[in-house]
PQR file with spaces between the fields and no chain letter, atoms N, CA, C, O and H, PARSE charges and radii, in Angstrom:
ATOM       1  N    UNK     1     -31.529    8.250  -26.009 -0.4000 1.5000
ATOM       2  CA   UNK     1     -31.527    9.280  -24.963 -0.0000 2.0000
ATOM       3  C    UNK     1     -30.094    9.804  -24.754  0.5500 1.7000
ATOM       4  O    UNK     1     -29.878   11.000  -24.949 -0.5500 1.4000
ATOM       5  N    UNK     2     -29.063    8.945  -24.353 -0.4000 1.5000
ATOM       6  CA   UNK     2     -27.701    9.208  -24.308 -0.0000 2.0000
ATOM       7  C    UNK     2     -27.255   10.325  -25.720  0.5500 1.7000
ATOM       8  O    UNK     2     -26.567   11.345  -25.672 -0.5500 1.4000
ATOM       9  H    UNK     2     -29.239    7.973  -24.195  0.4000 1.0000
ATOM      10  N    UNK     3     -27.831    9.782  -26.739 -0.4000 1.5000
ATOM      11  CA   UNK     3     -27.176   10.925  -28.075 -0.0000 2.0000
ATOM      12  C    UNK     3     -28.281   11.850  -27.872  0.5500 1.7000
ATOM      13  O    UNK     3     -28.233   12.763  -28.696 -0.5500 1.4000
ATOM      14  H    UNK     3     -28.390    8.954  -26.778  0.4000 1.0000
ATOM      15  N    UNK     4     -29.017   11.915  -27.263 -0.4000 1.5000
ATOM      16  CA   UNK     4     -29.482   13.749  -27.025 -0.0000 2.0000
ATOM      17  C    UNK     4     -29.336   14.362  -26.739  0.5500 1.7000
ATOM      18  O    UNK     4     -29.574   15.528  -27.054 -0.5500 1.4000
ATOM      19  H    UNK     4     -29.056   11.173  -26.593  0.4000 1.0000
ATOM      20  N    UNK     5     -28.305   13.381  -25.079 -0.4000 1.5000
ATOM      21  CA   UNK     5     -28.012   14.390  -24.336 -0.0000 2.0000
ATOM      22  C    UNK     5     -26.452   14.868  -24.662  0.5500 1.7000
ATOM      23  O    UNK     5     -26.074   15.862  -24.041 -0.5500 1.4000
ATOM      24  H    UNK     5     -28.112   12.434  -24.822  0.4000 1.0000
ATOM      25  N    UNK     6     -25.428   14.186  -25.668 -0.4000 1.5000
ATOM      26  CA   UNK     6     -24.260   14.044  -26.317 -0.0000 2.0000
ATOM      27  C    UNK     6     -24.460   15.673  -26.715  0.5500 1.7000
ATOM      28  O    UNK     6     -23.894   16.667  -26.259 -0.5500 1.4000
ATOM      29  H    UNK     6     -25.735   13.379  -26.172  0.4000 1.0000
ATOM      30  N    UNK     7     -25.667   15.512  -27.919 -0.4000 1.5000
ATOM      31  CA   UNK     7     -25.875   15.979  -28.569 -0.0000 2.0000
ATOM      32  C    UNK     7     -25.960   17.516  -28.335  0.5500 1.7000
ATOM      33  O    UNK     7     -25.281   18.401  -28.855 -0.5500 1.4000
ATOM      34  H    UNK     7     -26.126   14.705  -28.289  0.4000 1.0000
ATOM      35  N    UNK     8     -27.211   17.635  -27.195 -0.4000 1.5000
ATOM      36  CA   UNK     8     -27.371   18.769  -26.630 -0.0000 2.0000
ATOM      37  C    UNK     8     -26.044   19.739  -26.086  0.5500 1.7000
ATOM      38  O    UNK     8     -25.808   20.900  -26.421 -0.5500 1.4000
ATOM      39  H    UNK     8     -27.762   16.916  -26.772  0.4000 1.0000
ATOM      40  N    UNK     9     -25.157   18.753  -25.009 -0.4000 1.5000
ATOM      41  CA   UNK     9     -23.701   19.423  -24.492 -0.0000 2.0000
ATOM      42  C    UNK     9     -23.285   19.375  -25.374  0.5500 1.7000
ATOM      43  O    UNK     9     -22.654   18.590  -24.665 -0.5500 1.4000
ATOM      44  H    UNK     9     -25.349   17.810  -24.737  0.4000 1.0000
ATOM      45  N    UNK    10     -22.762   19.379  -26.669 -0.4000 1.5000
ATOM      46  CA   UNK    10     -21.954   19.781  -27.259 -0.0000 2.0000
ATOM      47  C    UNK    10     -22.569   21.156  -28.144  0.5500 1.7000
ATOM      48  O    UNK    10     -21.835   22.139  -28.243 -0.5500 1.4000
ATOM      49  H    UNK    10     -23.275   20.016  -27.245  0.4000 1.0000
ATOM      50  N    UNK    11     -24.056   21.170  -28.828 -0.4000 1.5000
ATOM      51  CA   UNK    11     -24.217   22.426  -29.175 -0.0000 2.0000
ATOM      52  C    UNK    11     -24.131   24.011  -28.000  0.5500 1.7000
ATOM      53  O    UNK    11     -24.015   25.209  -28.257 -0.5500 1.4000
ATOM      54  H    UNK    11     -24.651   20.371  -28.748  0.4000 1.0000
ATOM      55  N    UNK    12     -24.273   23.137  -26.532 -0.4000 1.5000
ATOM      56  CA   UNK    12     -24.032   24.483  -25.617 -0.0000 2.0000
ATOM      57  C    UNK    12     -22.644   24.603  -25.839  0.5500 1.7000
ATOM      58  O    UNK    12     -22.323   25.723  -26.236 -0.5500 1.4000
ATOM      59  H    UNK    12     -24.367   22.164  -26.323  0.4000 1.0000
ATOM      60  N    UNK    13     -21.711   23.784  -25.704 -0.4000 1.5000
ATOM      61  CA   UNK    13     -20.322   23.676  -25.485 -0.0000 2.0000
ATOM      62  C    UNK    13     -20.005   25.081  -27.250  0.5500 1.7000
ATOM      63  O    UNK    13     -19.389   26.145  -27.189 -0.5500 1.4000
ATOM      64  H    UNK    13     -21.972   22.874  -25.382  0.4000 1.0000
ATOM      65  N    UNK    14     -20.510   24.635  -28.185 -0.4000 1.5000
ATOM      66  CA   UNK    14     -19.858   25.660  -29.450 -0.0000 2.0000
ATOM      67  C    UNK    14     -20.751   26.955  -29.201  0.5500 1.7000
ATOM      68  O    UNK    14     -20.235   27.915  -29.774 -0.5500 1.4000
ATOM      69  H    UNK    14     -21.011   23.772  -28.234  0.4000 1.0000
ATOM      70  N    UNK    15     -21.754   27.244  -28.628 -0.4000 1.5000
ATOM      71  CA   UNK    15     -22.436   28.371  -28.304 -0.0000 2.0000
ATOM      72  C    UNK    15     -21.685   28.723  -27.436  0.5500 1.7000
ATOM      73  O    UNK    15     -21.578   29.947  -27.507 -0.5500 1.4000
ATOM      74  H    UNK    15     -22.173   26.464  -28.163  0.4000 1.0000
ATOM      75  N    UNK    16     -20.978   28.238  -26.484 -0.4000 1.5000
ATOM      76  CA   UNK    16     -20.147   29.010  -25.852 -0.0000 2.0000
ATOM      77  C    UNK    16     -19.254   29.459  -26.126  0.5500 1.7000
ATOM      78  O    UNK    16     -19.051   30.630  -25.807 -0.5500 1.4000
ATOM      79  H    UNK    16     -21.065   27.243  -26.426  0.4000 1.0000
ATOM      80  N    UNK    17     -18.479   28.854  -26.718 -0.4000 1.5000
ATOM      81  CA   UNK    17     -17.242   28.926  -27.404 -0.0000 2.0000
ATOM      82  C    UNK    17     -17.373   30.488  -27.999  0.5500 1.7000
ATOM      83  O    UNK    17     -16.623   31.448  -27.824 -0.5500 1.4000
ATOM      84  H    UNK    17     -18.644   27.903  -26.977  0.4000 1.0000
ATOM      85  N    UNK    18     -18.911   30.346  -28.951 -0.4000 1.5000
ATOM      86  CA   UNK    18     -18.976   31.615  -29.897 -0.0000 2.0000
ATOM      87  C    UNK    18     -19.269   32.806  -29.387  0.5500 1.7000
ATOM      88  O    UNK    18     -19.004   33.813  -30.043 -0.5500 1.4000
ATOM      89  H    UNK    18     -19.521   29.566  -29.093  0.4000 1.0000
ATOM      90  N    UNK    19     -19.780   32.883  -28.312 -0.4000 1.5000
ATOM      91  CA   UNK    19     -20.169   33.883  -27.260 -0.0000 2.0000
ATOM      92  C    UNK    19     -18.520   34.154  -26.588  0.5500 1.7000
ATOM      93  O    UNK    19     -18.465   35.246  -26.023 -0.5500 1.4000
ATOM      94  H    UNK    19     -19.995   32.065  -27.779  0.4000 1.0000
ATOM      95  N    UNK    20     -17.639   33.629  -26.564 -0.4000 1.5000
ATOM      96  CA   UNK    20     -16.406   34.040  -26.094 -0.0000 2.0000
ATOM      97  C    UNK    20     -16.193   34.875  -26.510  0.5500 1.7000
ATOM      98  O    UNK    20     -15.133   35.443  -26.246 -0.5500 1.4000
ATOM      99  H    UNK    20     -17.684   32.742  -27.024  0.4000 1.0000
């Protein structure tokens, strides 16, 4: 559960990034 949720914030975290 913990690496899903790792998992999950970090693909929002580079979607954001790329949307910058």
């Amino acid at each position: 559960m913990l690496t899903i949720l790792t998992l999950d914030t970090r693909a929002i975290l580079v979607v954001r990034e790329k949307h910058k």
